[in-house]
Each structure stands twice: as C-alpha cells, then as structure tokens.
C-alpha positions in Angstrom: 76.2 110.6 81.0 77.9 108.9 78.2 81.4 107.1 79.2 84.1 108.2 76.6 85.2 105.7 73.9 87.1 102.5 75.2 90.0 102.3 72.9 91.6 99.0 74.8 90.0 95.3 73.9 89.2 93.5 76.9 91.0 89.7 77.1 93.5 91.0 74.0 96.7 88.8 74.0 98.9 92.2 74.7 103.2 92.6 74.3 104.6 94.7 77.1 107.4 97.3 75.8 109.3 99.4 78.6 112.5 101.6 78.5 115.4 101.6 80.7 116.6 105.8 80.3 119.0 105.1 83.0 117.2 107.1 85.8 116.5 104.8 88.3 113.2 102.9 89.5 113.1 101.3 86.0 110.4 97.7 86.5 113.3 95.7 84.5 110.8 92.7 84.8 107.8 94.8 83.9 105.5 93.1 86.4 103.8 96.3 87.6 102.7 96.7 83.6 101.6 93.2 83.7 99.6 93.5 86.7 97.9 96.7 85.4 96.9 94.7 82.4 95.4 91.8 83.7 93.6 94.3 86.0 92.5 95.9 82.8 91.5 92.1 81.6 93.9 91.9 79.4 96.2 89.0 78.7 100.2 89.6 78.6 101.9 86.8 76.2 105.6 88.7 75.8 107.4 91.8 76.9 110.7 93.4 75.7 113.1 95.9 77.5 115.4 97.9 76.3 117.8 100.9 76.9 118.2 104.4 75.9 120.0 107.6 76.7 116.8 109.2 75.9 113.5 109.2 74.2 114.0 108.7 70.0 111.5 112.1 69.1 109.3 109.6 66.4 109.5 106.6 67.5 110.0 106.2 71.5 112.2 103.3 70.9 114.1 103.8 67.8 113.1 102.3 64.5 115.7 99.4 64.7 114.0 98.1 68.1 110.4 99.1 66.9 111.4 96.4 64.1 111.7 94.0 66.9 109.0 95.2 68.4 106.7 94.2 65.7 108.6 90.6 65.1 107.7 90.2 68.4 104.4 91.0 68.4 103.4 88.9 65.2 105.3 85.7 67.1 103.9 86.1 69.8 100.0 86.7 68.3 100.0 90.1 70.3 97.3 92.2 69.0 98.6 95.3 70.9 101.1 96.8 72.6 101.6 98.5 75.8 104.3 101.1 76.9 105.5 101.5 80.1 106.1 104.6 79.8 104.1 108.0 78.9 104.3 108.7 74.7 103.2 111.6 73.4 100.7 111.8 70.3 103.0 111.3 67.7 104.8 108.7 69.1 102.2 107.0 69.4 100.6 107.2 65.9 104.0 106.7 64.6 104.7 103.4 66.4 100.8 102.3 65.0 101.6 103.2 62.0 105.5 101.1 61.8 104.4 98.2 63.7 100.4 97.8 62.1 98.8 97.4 65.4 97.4 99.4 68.4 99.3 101.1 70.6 99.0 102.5 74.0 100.8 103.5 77.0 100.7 103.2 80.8 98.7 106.3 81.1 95.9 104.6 79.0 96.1 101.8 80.4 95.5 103.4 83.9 92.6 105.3 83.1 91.1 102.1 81.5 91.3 101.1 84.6 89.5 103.4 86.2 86.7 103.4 83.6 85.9 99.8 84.6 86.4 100.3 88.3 84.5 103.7 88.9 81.0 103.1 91.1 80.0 106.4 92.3 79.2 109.5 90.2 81.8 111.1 91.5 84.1 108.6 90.6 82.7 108.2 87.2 82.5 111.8 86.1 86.4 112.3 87.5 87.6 108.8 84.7 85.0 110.4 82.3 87.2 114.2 82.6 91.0 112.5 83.2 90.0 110.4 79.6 88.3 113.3 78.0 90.9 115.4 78.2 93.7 112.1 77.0 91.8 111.7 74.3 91.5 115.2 72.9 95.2 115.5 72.5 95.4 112.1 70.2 92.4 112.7 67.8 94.3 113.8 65.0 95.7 109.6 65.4 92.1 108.3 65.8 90.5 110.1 63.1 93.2 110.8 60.0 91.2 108.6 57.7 88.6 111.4 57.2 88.5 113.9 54.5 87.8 117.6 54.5 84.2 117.8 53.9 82.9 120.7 51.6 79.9 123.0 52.8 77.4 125.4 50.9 74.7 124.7 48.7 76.1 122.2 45.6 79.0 119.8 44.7 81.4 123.5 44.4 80.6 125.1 47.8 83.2 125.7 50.2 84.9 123.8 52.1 83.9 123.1 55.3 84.8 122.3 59.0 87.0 119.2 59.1 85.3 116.2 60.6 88.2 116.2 63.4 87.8 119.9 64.3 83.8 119.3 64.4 85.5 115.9 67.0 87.8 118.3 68.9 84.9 120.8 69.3 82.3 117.9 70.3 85.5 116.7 72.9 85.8 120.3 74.4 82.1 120.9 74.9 81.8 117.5 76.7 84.7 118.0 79.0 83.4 121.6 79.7 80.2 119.8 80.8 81.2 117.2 82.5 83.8 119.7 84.6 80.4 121.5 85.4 79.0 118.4 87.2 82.5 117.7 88.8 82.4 121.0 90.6 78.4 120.4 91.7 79.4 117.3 93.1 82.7 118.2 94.7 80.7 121.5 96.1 78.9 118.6 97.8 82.0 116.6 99.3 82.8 119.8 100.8 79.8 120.7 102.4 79.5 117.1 104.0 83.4 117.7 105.3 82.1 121.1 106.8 79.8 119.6 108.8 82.0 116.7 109.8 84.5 119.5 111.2 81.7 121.3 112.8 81.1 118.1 114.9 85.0 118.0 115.4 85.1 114.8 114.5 88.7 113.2 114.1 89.2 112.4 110.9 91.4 109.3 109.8 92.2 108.7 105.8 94.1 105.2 104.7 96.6 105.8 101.9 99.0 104.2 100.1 100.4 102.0 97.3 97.5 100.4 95.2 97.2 96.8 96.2 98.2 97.2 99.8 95.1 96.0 101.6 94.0 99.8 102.4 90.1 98.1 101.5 90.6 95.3 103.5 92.3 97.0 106.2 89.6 99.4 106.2 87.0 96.2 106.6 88.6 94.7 109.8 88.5 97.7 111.4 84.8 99.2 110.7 83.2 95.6 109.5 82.2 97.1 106.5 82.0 95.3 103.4 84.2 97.3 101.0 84.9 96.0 97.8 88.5 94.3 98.1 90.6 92.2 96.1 94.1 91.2 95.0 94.7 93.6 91.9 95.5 96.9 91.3 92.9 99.5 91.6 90.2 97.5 93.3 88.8 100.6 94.9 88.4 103.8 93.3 85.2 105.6 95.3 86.2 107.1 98.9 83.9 105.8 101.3 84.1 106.4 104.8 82.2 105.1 108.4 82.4 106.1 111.5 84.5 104.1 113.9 84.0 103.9 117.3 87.2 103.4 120.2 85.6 104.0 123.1 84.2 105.8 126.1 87.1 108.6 125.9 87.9 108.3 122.6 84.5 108.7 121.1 83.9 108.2 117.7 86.5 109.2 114.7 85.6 108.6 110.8 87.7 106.8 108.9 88.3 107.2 105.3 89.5 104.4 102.8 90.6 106.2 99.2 92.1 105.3 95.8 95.4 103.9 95.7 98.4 105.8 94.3 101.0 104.1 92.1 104.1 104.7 90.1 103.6 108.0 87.3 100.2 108.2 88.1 98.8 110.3 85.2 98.5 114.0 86.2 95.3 114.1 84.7 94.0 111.6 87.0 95.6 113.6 90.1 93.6 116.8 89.0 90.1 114.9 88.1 90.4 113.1 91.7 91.6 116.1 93.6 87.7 115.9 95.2 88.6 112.3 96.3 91.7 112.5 96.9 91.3 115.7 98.9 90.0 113.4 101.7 93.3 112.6 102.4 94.8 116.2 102.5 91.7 117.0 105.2 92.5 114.8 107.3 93.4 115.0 111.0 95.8 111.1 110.6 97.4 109.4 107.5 97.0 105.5 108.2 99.7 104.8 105.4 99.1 101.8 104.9 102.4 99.5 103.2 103.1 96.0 101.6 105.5 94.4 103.6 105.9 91.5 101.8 106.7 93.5 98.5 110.2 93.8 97.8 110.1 97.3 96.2 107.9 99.1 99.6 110.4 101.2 100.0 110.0 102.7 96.3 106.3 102.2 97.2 106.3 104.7 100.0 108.5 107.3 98.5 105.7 107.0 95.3 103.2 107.6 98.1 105.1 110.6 99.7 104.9 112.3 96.2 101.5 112.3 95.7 100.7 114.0 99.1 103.1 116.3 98.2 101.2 116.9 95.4 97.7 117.0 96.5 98.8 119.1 99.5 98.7 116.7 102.2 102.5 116.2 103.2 102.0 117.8 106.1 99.0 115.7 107.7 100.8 113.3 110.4 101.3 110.0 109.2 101.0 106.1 110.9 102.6 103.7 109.0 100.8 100.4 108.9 102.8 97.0 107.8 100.7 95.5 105.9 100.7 91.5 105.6 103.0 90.4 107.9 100.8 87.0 107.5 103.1 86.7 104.0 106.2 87.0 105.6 108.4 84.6 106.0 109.1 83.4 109.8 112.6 85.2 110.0 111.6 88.0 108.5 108.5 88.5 110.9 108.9 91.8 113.4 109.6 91.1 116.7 107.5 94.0 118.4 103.9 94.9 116.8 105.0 98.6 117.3 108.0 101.3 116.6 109.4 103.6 115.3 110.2 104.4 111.5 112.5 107.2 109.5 110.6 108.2 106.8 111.8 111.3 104.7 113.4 112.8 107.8 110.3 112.4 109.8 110.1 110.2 113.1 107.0 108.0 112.4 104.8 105.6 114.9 104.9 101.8 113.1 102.6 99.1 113.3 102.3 95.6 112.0 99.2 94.0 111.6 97.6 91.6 108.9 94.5 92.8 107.9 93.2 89.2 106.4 94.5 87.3 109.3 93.3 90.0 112.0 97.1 90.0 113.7 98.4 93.7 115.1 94.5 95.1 114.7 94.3 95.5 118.6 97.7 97.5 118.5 96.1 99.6 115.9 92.6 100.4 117.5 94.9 101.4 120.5 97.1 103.7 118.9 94.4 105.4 116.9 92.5 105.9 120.5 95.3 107.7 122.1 95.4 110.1 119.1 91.6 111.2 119.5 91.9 111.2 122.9 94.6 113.3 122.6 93.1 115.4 120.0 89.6 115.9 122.2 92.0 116.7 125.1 93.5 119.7 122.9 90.1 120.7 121.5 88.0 120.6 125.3 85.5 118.1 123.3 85.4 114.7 125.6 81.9 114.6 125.0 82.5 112.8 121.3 81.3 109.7 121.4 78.7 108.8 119.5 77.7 105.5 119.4 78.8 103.1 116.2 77.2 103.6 113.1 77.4 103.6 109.2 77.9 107.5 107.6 78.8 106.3 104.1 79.6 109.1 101.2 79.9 109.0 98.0 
C-alpha cells in the first residue's frame, strides 16, 4: 500500500498562528499546537494570536494580520505556517498565495501525525483513508500550475481531461480501495471481539486525553512493553492483554487505545471507528487523566465528547489520576480513592502514578471487585484463566 503524499517537512523552523473567535477554550499560549509540532518533528521559532468576531471568508485572519503574518514569518526564518484552527480549501490557498509559503492547519498537522506513528495495518490503512480523503478536497491548491491538456490524434484534437480531474479520479479510486481493505480488516476486529464475548470475558478499555500515561499506565498493570513516551500521540494501534486479578476475579482483557485531543478531525474519528470501537465495546472505561495539567478539566470534557461520538457514553467509567508523582506536596490527595462528579454522573476515583507505581494496588483492587461482580451477575466464576499475552492488531 502506498502512504499518501507528506505535504509537512520534517525539522522545518514553523510559525504558529491561532484565533481567538471569542468562544471559549481558546490555547492563548498555543502550547497544545507546539506540542503537536514537535511531535510531528517540527521546530516552532514564533507564534502570533489574534482575535476575531469570526472567520474573514478569504483569508482566515484578515489581510491586515496575514501582512503580519508574513513579516513574521520572514523574521523569524519560518518556512511554514501552522493554524490552530481548521481552514477550509480556499483559505488555505489564499493565505499560500499572500504570505509565499506553505500553509497548513491543525487538522494536517494531526494526521501527519498519525502517518508517522501508525504500526499496524489497521492503523495504517485508517491515516492512509482520514489523509485521502483531506487531501481530495485541496487538490485544486496542490495542482493549479497544470494546464488543460488536449486529446485526439494531432496538435488540433480536443481537449482533454484536466490533469487534476485525472488526480481527483486517481484520489477517489484509491480511497475506494483502501475503504475496501478497512472493512476486511475491521470484519476481523469484530470477529476476534465475538469470540472474546463468547468467553465472557470482562472487557476493560483505557481512554483519555493524548499524553496522559494511558501506554504507560497500561505497562504497569499487564508488564507489557507498549510503546510509551512523553508526546502527543505516542500510541495509535489498540493493543490489548489479558490481565489476570485473581482466583475470583479471573481474568479480564484490557485495552489501551489512541488518545483523543481537542477538534480531533472528524475524518480521523470515522477512519478509527474500528479502533476506537474498542472503547464503545467495552464492559469499564479506565479514563485515564493528567493531574498535573492545569487544563484536565477541559481535557475530560474533550474526552466525554468523543464517547459521545463514537457511541460509548454510556459504558461506566473509572477515573484514573494520573501522575500524582508531579504534584506538588500540597496539592497531593489525601485518600488514593473517591468519588468524582463528572457530567452529572457519580464516578469511582483513583490516584495512582503509573511511572512511580503509587495507587496501582488500589487500582487492581477496584478493577477485581467489578469482574467479580460482573461474573456474579453473569453465573461465570469459573473465569480465570491463568496470565498470558492475547495481543491484536
């Protein structure tokens, strides 16, 4: 399978643009943007905020601040620039076009992301659809420098298919394919969570904000060796393991999935509805937060929308503090375990640091009482397997 066109330069010296429309949850510091492009490898050197009542139709940003813009830039020795927010086609050509340099926005930017990150097939074939189908929409920017090619026999013949239609066409037949394989694989995904169900296994998925220790979380409890790092996006493949808590508990599987973030394209949300559907199968939600992050709370309502979206708002939810090892001493819980209001909803709480090993034990004990209270409701005590690896990709 050929990967669609990268567009983005890796290590480019990159300005950061965002737009305040008054709305709320507007980065004012931009450092979610600047995280997402050093994840992508590139390398921010300025950034430049400003405020609207709304969106100017041809520019984004007005033709006054897309002056500035492009002072900035050349200062600066910026070779591109990145929105923070979504910009629509023309937008997009026209800012290329006034400032003389590459433009792209936070959906891009994303799915760049995921290009580079994406292991599994799976995971590959859903970055390969979500870009696809980005990239069909902005071909009339890529590709204006071509003329209309004339057909027929001789220099007089007549004219013929434009070299972007014969681009758009070549786009639609490779999305249409690589759709095909989506649905073989995710046929797949659903035959192995079949079987899983036939077994009645209790099945546990960790979500939450990218960059929340959901991978290293998921480590510490299963002693796996899951890809984990400090950056956005550091895993994009579901895998799961089986996890076993006991003689009455048995044995549950336990899940650890992509990370969900501020305006996460809806194109990614409907390529990764295989993956993501993990989470909306599930018997428990570990929701797993950044407690040390000042913004968790937007974090979690972020979170919150995305189930909503996929369908799994309804799947009972744990919330798990996350790096109370960062906190500072005052600000450290006083009890590993409560209560939290979430949405209206009355959620069990715990704290644990997943690097340092701190609240793990208060975990594996609340995640036993749920499957032994789930094989009490189902009259299956007889689960428990004994501990072993059941990874799927």
């Amino acid at each position: 399978m050929n990967s669609a066109i990268s567009l983005i330069q890796d290590t480019a010296p990159v300005l950061l643009a965002g737009v305040d429309f008054g709305a709320g949850g507007f980065d004012g510091e931009l450092e979610e943007l600047a995280l997402l492009a050093r994840s992508a490898g590139l390398a921010p050197v300025a950034q430049l905020t400003c405020k609207r009542k709304a969106p100017d139709a041809a520019l984004f940003v007005g033709s006054g601040k897309a002056e500035e813009i492009g002072v900035l830039a050349r200062d600066s020795g910026a070779l591109e620039v990145i929105f923070d927010q979504a910009l629509s086609p023309a937008q997009q050509r026209n800012l290329e076009r006034a400032l003389g340099l590459p433009v792209y926005d936070r959906t891009m930017l994303i799915l760049e992301i995921f290009a580079q990150r994406a292991r599994s097939y799976e995971g590959k074939l859903q970055v390969e659809l979500a870009r696809l189908q980005y990239l069909s929409t902005r071909l009339v920017r890529r590709w204006t420098h071509l003329e209309r090619q004339r057909g027929g026999i001789g220099a007089r013949g007549g004219p013929g298919e434009r070299q972007i239609e014969l681009d758009r066409r070549m786009i639609g037949d490779t999305i249409k394919r690589t759709r095909d394989r989506l649905v073989k694989v995710q046929r797949q995904r659903a035959t192995q969570r079949r079987q899983r169900q036939r077994r009645d296994t209790f099945c546990v998925s960790l979500v939450g904000y990218t960059n929340a220790g959901k991978s290293t979380l998921f480590n510490a409890l299963v002693k796996a060796q899951a890809y984990a790092a400090d950056q956005l996006f550091a895993t994009l493949d579901t895998t799961t393991r089986r996890m076993y808590l006991g003689e009455h508990a048995g044995t549950i599987s336990l899940s650890d999935t992509v990370g969900f973030i501020r305006d996460l394209p809806h194109g990614l949300i409907s390529a990764f509805k295989a993956t993501l559907q993990e989470a909306a199968d599930a018997d428990l939600l570990l929701h797993v937060v950044d407690t040390a992050n000042p913004g968790h709370s937007e974090q979690m309502a972020q979170v919150q929308q995305v189930l909503e979206e996929i369908g799994a708002a309804d799947v009972p939810q744990v919330l798990v503090f996350n790096k109370v090892d960062a906190l500072a001493d005052l600000e450290r819980p006083v009890a590993w375990q409560d209560a939290y209001a979430l949405q209206g909803r009355e959620l069990e709480r715990v704290f644990v640091s997943a690097r340092a090993g701190d609240g793990l034990a208060a975990l594996r004990e609340l995640l036993s009482k749920r499957a032994t209270r789930r094989a009490a409701e189902s009259g299956d005590c007889a689960n428990a397997e004994q501990p072993g690896d059941c990874s799927i990709h």
